[in-house]
C-alpha angles and dihedrals in degrees: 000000000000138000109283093267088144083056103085117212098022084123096238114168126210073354092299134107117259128185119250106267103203097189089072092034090237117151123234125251104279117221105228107214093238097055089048091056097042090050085044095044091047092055093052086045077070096044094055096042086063099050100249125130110237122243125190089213094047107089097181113051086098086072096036083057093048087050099055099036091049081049095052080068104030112024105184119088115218079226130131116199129184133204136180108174132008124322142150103250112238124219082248097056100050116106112079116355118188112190133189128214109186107112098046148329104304130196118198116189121211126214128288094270091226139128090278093060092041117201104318132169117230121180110199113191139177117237092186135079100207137117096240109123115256121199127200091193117180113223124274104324091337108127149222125227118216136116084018091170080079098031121029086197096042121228131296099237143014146209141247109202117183131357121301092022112140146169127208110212139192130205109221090186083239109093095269126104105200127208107248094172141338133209085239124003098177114152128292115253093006125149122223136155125244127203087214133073087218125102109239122227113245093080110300140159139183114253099244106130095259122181114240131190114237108223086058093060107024087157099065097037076061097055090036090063090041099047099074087232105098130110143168119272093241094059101039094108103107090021111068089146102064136083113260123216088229113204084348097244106041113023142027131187139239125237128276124220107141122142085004125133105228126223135189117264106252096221098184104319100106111228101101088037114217101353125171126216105255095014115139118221120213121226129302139193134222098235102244144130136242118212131178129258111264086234082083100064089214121140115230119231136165127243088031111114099221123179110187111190091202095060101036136335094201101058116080088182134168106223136214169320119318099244090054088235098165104226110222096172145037139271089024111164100223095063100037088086097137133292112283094016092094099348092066119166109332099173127228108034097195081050092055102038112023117126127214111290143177118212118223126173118253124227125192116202114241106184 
């Protein structure tokens, strides 16, 4: 478009418009028609581009469609918002949103992912550290879609769990906000360790066995019911480690593993026989003998309860075998006789066979 410069007598001067000066009793610069509809036409040209409906009393839908159009190439805003408690997030505030959750749960919706918003970027991220619940929730039945192997439509909110935890999230105008990054995708439901009593940002929990309602956390009741580790609460002795169904329609439970030893899942091989994932396994002891010092000058015998304060105050043990060999190694034929034939009650397993340890805190990732 150009000024009407093909239009004669419209009183343009150096090709621009100029007010009547009637001092000089010059005329003002006169709007052909033709040039007001095509300037007119050209701007809603923008506005439709940019899938918005024109109104003659709204004034600033020139700069919503630049907006939208300008988002579809280069997604991400050069804007900073800030909340502090709940809101409904506008076009114009997405970019980076820092939110703070210190006073309360808070839930921060983001924009109907449709054409009028065109494909935008939006990073949420959490500035607290609290344990107040913080929601990420799409509009209306618009998705996210994230962990997709348990949902094919992805899920209609997410968490931000810890300070400094973040997503990085993408409009497809569609309905659909995808994951672009995250602040820790680590997988869902692993188990790692942590040198720290603290509970890391990124989405993760102690393993305590904690009850969770279900429709909190409807991503990992999905991989609960898909992990082949879930059973009722009734039945979760002997099987800590696994998910429970909780009341079986509201809640379900996380797995339990403080204070465990954890040992690697058998799978067919056959040294840890039949074997189920989660299972706990009661105590166990190494078949072997004690036997007293020679300095002593006692005989051993079986089926003779001795306690010898010298060699250790916490055994009351019956000693073998008959023909009074001392076993120095192990296996040694003369004393593997059976459990409870010479070994007889000692007492505290974990006290008597528990090897040298460190003790680190596990985490189990929630989101």
């Amino acid at each position: 478009m150009d000024y009407p410069k093909s239009v004669p007598s419209v009183g343009l001067v150096n090709g621009r418009f100029v007010d009547e000066n009637p001092v000089e009793g010059t005329p003002g610069s006169l709007i052909p028609a033709v040039w007001g509809n095509s300037v007119t036409q050209e701007i809603l040209g923008v506005i439709s581009a940019a899938g918005i409906t024109p109104s003659e009393a709204d004034t600033g839908q020139l700069i919503k469609a630049l907006q939208a159009i300008l988002g579809r190439s280069s997604p991400m805003r050069s804007v900073v918002t800030r909340l502090t408690a709940s809101k409904a997030l506008t076009a114009e505030e997405l970019g980076l949103v820092l939110i703070d959750a210190s006073a309360g749960a808070n839930t921060v919706t983001l924009p109907a992912a449709n054409a009028a918003l065109g494909i935008r970027d939006v990073i949420v991220r959490r500035v607290d550290n609290s344990g107040n619940r913080l929601t990420v929730r799409a509009s209306g039945s618009d998705r996210i879609r994230f962990h997709t192997h348990l949902a094919a439509s992805g899920y209609p909110f997410l968490v931000l769990m810890g300070g400094g935890d973040w997503w990085h999230l993408r409009s497809d105008e569609a309905g659909v906000w995808w994951p672009v990054g995250r602040f820790d995708a680590t997988a869902l439901g692993r188990i790692s360790f942590e040198s720290t009593r603290q509970v890391i940002p990124g989405g993760y929990a102690v393993l305590n066995g904690n009850l969770l309602v279900r429709s909190d956390w409807p991503w990992l009741w999905d991989y609960a019911q898909s992990s082949g580790a879930l059973v009722t609460e009734a039945g979760k002795v002997g099987f800590e480690g696994t998910w429970t169904s909780g009341d079986g329609a509201t809640t379900f439970r996380i797995p339990d593993i403080r204070g465990e030893f954890l040992r690697v899942l058998d799978e067919a091989r056959g040294v840890d026989l039949n074997r189920v994932l989660g299972t706990s396994q009661t105590h166990s002891i190494q078949q072997h003998n004690h036997y007293l010092p020679t300095s002593t000058g006692s005989a051993t015998r079986p089926g003779v309860s001795i306690r010898d304060d010298v060699w250790d105050v916490a055994h009351d043990v019956n000693f073998g075998p008959t023909n009074g060999t001392v076993a120095t190694t192990y296996p040694n034929p003369d004393f593997n006789l059976g459990a409870g034939t010479y070994i007889g009650n000692i007492g505290t397993f974990s006290a008597e066979n528990r090897p040298r340890n460190i003790a680190y805190p596990a985490r189990i990732k929630l989101i």
